[in-house]
N, C-alpha and C positions, 0 to 999 in steps of 0.2 A: 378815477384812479384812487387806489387808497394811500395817501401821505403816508399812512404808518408800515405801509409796506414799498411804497415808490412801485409796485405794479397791484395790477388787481385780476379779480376771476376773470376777465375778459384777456389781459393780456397772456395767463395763462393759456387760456385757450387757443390763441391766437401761435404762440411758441409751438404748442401740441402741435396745429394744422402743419406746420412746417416740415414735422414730421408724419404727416399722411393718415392721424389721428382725429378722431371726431369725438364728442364730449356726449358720452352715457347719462351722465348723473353730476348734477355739480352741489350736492351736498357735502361731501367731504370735505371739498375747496371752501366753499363757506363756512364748514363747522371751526376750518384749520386755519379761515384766516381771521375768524372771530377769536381762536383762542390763543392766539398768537398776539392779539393788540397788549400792547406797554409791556412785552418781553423783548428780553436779547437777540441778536439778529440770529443768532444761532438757535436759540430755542423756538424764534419765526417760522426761520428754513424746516427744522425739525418739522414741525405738525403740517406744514406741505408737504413735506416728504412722506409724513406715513400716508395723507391721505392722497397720494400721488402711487405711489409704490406699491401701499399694502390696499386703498382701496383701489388703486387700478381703475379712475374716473372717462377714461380713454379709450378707444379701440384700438389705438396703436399709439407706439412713442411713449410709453410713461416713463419709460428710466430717462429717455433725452431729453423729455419734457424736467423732469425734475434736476437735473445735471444744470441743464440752458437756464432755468431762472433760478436758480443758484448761485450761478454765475453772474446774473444779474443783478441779482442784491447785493452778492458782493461787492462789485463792484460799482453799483449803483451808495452804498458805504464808506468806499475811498480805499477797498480791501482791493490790491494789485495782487492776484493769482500767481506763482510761479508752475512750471511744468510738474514739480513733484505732488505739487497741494493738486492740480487739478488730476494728475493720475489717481493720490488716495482719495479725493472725490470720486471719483469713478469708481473704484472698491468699494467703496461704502453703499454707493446708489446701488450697486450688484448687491452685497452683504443685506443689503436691508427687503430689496425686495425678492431674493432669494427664499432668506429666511423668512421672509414675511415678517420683520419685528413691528413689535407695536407699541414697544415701550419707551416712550417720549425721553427721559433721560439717559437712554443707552444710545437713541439715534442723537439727540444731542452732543450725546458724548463721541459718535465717531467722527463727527461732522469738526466739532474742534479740533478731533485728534488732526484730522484731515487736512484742516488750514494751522492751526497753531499760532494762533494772533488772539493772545486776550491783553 
């Protein structure tokens, strides 16, 4: 397990299966969770997300996949989720892999909007 994230590539994968997913490619996951070390948990989550959403590392489940350990960091954090933060989380997994964004401080930025705990 990685300390710096309280899960790792494996436990992601592990979320995925749950949803009926199998693991393609786990480059993304490790380019995301190497670029992610000694940042904010939000800018963490971010760089899994795009490589969850826009690299799509899954045959099935990425948006659940990336929603579920989201959720786990945060609260793995000490962050208590209410129903409205986890509904605009779920906007945002849609908005991002929708649009397909790629840009680290925009999906950072909805992912705050979405909890609003600094």
């Amino acid at each position: 397990m990685n300390p710096e994230y309280m899960l790792s590539k494996d436990d992601i994968k592990q979320i995925n299966e749950k949803y009926g997913g199998t693991l393609r490619s786990d480059a993304e996951i490790e380019t995301a969770l190497f670029m992610g070390k000694g940042r904010s948990l939000y800018r963490k989550i971010a760089y899994l997300w795009r490589a969850v959403l826009v690299g799509r590392p899954f045959t099935d489940g990425n948006k659940r996949t990336a929603l579920a350990f989201a959720e786990v960091l945060f609260e793995s954090s000490g962050f208590k989720l209410n129903p409205d933060e986890e509904k605009r989380l779920i906007e945002a997994v849609i908005k991002i892999s929708k649009d397909n964004l790629r840009e680290i401080n925009r999906i950072e930025g909805l992912i705050r909007h979405a909890v609003k705990k600094d």
